[in-house]
Structures are given as structure tokens and as C-alpha cells.
C-alpha positions as CSV (number, residue, x, y, z in Angstrom):
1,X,0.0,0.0,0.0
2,X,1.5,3.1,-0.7
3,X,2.0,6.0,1.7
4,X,-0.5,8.1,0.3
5,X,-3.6,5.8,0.7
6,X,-2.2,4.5,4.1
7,X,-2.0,8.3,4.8
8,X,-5.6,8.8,3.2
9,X,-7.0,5.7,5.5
10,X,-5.2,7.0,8.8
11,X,-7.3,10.0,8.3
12,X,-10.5,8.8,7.4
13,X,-10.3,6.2,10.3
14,X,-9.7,9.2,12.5
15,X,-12.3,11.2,11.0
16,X,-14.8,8.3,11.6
17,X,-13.9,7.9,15.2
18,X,-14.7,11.4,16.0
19,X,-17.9,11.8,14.2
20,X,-19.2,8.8,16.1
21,X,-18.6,11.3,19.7
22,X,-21.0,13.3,18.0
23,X,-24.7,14.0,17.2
24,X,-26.4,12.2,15.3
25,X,-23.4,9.7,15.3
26,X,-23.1,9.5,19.0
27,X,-27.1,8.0,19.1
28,X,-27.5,4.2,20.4
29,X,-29.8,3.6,17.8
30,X,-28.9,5.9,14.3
31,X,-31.7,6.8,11.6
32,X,-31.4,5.6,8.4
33,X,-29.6,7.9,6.9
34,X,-27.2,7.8,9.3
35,X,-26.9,4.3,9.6
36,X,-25.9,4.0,5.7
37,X,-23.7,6.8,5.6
38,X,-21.7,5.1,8.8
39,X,-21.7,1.6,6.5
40,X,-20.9,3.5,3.7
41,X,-18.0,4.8,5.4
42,X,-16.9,1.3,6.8
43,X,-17.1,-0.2,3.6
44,X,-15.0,2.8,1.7
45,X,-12.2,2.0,4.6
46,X,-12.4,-1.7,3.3
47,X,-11.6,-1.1,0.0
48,X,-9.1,1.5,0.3
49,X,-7.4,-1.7,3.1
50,X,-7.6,-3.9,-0.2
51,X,-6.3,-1.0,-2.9
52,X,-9.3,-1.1,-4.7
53,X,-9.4,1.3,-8.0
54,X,-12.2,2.6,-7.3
55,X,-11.3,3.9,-3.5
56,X,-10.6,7.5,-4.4
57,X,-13.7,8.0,-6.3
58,X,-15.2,7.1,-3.9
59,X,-13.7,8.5,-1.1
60,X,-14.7,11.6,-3.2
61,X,-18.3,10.8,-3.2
62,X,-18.4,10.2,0.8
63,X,-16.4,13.1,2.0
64,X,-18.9,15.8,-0.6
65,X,-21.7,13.9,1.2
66,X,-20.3,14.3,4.7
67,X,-20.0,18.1,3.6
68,X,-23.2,18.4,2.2
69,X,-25.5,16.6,5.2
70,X,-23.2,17.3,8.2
71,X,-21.6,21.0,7.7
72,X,-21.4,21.3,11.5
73,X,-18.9,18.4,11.2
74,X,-17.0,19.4,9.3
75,X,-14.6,20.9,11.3
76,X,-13.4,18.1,12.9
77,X,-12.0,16.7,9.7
78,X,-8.2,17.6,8.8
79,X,-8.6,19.8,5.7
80,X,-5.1,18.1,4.1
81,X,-7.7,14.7,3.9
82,X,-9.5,17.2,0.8
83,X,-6.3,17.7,-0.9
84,X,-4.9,13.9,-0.7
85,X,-8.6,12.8,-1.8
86,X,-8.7,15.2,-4.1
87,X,-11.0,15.7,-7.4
88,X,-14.1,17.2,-6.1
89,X,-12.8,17.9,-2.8
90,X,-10.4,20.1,-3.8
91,X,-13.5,22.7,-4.2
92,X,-13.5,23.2,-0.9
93,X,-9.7,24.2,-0.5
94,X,-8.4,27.7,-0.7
95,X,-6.1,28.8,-2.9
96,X,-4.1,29.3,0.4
97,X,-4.1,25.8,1.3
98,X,-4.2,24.4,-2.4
99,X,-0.6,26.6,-2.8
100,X,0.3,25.2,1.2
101,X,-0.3,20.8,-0.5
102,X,0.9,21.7,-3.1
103,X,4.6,22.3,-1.8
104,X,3.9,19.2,0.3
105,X,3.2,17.2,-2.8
106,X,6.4,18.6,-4.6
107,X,8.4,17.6,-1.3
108,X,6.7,14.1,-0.9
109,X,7.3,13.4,-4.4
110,X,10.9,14.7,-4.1
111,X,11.1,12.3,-1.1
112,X,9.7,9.4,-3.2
113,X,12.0,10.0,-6.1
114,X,15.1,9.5,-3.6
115,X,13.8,6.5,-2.3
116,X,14.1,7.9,1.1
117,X,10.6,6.7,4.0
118,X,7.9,9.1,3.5
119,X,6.3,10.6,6.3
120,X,3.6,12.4,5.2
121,X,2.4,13.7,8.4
122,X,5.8,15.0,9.7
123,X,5.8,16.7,6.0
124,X,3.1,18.4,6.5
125,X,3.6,19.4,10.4
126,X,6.8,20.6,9.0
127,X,5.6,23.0,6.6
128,X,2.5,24.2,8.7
129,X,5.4,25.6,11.5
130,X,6.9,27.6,8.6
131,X,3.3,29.3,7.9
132,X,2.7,32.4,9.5
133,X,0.5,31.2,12.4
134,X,-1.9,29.7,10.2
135,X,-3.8,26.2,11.0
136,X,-4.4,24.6,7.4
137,X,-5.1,20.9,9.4
């Protein structure tokens, strides 16, 4: 698996566990919409675990859903999850923060060219402290 979907799955599973702290999520029993966005969500960490092809897509599809229905969520996903995702998702990036990944994607694919262990997280962490007090996560 390469470090960007392993990167990509570390944040969704992150992002699942802390929608599920919070309502609706955080209900015993779920509605139905609810319910099948939480499966859909399961089963979209399942494929990206097996390297599906079709994982990104959609990844896409779940994240613009999770915007759409639950705005007042949203803020407890990391923003760089949009970028690594990306089609559609980029929409909802900045031209700050598409500029900010962008670096990070030169640097990660400098680091990949080199053969050197890619630590996409550090990478990131990294360039955020050089930002002028900004929070892009």
C-alpha cells in the first residue's frame, strides 16, 4: 500500500472515530440515513485496506456527502484529507491551502523519487510551523 492511501485511510479512520462522539453519530440507535452513511463509510475504509481502484472515487463521493449533510462536522475533519482525496474535494480548498499541499506534494514526491521513508504527516507538520500562524489541518 503506498504512503499516500495509508496516509488517506489514517485520516479517514480518524475522522470516523470522531464523528461517532458526535450527534447524530453519537445515538445508540442511528436513523437511516445515518446508519448507511456510517456503512458506507466502513465499507469505503475496506476497499481503500484492499487498494481497490475505485477507493478515491469514492472517497470523493463520501467526504462531498459528509459536507453536504453534516456542515457542523466538518470541522473536525483535517482539511489536508481534501487535498490527498482530491478531485471534487479540492472545491473546498483555498487557494491558500491548495498553494500550502501543493509544496507538500512537490516535497513528498521529491522524497519518493530519492527512495528515502515518506512521512507524510511529519511533511506536512513541517511546513505548517513555517506558515505564519496559520492552521491549514
Amino acid at each position: 500500500m503506498s504512503p499516500r492511501i495509508q496516509f488517506i485511510l489514517n485520516r479517514l479512520n480518524q475522522l470516523h472515530q470522531r464523528i461517532k462522539q458526535h450527534d447524530p453519530f453519537d445515538r445508540e440507535l442511528l436513523a437511516e440515513e445515518e446508519h448507511d452513511f456510517m456503512q458506507k463509510w466502513e465499507e469505503l475504509i475496506a476497499s481503500g485496506q484492499q487498494t481497490s481502484p475505485e477507493f478515491l472515487f469514492d472517497a470523493q463521493e463520501l467526504l462531498s456527502r459528509f459536507i453536504r449533510c453534516y456542515p457542523n462536522l466538518v470541522p473536525l475533519m483535517h482539511r489536508d484529507l481534501l487535498y490527498f482525496i482530491g478531485g471534487e474535494c479540492l472545491h473546498y480548498l483555498g487557494d491558500e491551502e491548495l498553494s500550502f499541499y501543493q509544496e507538500v506534494d512537490e516535497q513528498l514526491y521529491e522524497a519518493e523519487q530519492a527512495g528515502d521513508t515518506i512521512d507524510i504527516g511529519q511533511i506536512i507538520e513541517a511546513n505548517s510551523s513555517m506558515t505564519q500562524g496559520e492552521n491549514l489541518q
